[in-house]
C-alpha positions as a Markdown table, in Angstrom:
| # | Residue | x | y | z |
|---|---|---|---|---|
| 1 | Unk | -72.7 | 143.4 | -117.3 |
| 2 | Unk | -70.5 | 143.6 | -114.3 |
| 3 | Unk | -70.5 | 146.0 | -111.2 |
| 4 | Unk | -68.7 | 148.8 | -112.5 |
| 5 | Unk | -70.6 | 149.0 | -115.9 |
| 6 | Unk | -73.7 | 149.6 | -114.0 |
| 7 | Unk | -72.2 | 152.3 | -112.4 |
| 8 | Unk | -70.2 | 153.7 | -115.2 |
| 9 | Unk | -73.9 | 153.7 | -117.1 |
| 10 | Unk | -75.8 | 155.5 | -114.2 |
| 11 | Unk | -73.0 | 158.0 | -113.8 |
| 12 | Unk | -73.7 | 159.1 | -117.8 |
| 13 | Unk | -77.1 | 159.1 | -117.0 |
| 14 | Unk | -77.0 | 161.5 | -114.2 |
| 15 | Unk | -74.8 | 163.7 | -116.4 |
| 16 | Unk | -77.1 | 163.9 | -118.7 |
| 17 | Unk | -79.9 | 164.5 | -116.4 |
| 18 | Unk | -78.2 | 167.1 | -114.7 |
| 19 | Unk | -76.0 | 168.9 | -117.4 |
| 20 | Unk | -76.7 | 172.6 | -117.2 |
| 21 | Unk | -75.9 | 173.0 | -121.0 |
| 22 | Unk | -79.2 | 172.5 | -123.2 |
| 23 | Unk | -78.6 | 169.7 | -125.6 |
| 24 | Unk | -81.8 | 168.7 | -127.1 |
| 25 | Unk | -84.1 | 171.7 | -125.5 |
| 26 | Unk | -84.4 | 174.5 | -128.0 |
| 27 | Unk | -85.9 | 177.6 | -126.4 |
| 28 | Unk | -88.0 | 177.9 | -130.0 |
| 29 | Unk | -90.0 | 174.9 | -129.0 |
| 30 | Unk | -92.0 | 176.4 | -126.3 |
| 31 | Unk | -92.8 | 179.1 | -129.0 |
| 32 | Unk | -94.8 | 177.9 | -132.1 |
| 33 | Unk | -94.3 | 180.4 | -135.0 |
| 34 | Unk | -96.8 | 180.7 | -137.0 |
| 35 | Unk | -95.6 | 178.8 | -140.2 |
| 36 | Unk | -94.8 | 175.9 | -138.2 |
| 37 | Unk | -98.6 | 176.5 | -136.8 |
| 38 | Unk | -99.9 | 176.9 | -140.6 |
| 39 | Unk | -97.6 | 174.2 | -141.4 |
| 40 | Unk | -99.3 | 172.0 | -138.9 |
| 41 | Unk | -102.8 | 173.0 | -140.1 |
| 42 | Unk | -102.3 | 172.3 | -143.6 |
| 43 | Unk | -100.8 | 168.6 | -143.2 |
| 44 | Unk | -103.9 | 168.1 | -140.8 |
| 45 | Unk | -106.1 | 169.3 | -143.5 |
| 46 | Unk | -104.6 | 167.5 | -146.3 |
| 47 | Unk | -105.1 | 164.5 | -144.3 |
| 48 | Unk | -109.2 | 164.7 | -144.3 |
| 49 | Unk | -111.4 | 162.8 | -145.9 |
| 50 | Unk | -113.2 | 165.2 | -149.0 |
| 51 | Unk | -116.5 | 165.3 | -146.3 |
| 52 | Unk | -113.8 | 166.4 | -143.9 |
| 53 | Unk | -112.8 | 168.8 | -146.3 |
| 54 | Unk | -115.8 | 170.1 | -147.1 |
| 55 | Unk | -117.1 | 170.1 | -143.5 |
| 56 | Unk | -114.3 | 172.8 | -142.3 |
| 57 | Unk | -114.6 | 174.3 | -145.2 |
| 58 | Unk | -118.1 | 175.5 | -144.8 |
| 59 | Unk | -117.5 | 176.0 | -141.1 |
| 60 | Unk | -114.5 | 178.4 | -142.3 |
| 61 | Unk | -116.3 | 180.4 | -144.1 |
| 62 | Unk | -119.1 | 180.7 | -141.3 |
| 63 | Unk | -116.4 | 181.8 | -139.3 |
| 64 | Unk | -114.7 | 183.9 | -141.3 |
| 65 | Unk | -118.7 | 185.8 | -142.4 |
| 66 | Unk | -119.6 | 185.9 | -138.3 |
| 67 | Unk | -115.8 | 187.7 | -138.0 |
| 68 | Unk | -117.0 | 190.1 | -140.9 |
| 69 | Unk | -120.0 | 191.0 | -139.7 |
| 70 | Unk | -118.6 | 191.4 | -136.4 |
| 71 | Unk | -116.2 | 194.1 | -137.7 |
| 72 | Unk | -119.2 | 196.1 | -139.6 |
| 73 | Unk | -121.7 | 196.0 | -136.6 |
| 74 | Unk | -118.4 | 197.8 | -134.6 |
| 75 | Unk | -117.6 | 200.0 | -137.3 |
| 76 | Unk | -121.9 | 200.8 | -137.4 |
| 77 | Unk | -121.3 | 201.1 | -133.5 |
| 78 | Unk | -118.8 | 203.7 | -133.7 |
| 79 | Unk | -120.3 | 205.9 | -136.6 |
| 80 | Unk | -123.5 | 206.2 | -134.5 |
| 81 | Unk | -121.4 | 207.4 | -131.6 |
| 82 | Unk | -119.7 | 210.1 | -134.0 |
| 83 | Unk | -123.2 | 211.2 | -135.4 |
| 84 | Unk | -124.5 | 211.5 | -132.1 |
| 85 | Unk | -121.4 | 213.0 | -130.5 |
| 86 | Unk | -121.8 | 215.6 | -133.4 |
| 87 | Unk | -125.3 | 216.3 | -132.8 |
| 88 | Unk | -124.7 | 216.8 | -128.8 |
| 89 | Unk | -121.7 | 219.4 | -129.7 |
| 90 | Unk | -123.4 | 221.6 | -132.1 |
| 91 | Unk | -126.4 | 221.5 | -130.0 |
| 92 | Unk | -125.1 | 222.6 | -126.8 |
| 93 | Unk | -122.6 | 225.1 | -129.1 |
| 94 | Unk | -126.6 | 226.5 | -130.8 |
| 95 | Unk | -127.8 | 226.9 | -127.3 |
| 96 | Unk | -125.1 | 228.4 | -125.3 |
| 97 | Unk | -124.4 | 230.5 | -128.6 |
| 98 | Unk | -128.3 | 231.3 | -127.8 |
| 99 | Unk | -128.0 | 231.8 | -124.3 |
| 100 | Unk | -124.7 | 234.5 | -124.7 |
| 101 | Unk | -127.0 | 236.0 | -127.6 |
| 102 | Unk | -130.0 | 237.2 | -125.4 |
């Protein structure tokens, strides 16, 4: 290639480089949805082995029991505060009812 080719070459290069417009760059790739995630996840899990399989599998449903039981401990968490919330009210209502009584 001669002289000028070069330069004609490195000029379309910098253009490129420098073009304000976004040809290739979608602003959607910086943001995975989340079927292209599930997407992703399913053609990594059809490529396992059966132990692979198997293997998150059984970790999956650990998860997903731990997660469960998680939730019910909360919701146990919060019922006990309600009950004893409760149990504070109408005792301080008995006594002060008591108190306004005598």
């Amino acid at each position: 290639m001669t002289e000028p080719n070069w330069q004609k070459k490195i000029e379309e290069i910098e253009a490129e480089i420098y073009d304000p417009s976004p040809s290739n760059n979608n602003s959607n790739n910086h943001k995975p949805s989340l079927n292209n995630i599930i997407i992703t996840v399913r053609e990594w899990f059809s490529t396992l082995p059966t132990v692979g399989k198997a293997i998150v599998g059984v970790f999956g449903i650990m998860l997903a029991l731990s997660l469960l039981q998680t939730v019910f401990s909360l919701v146990k968490l919060l019922l006990g505060f309600v009950v004893l919330a409760g149990i504070v009210y109408f005792g301080y209502q008995f006594l002060n009812n008591n108190k306004n009584n005598s």
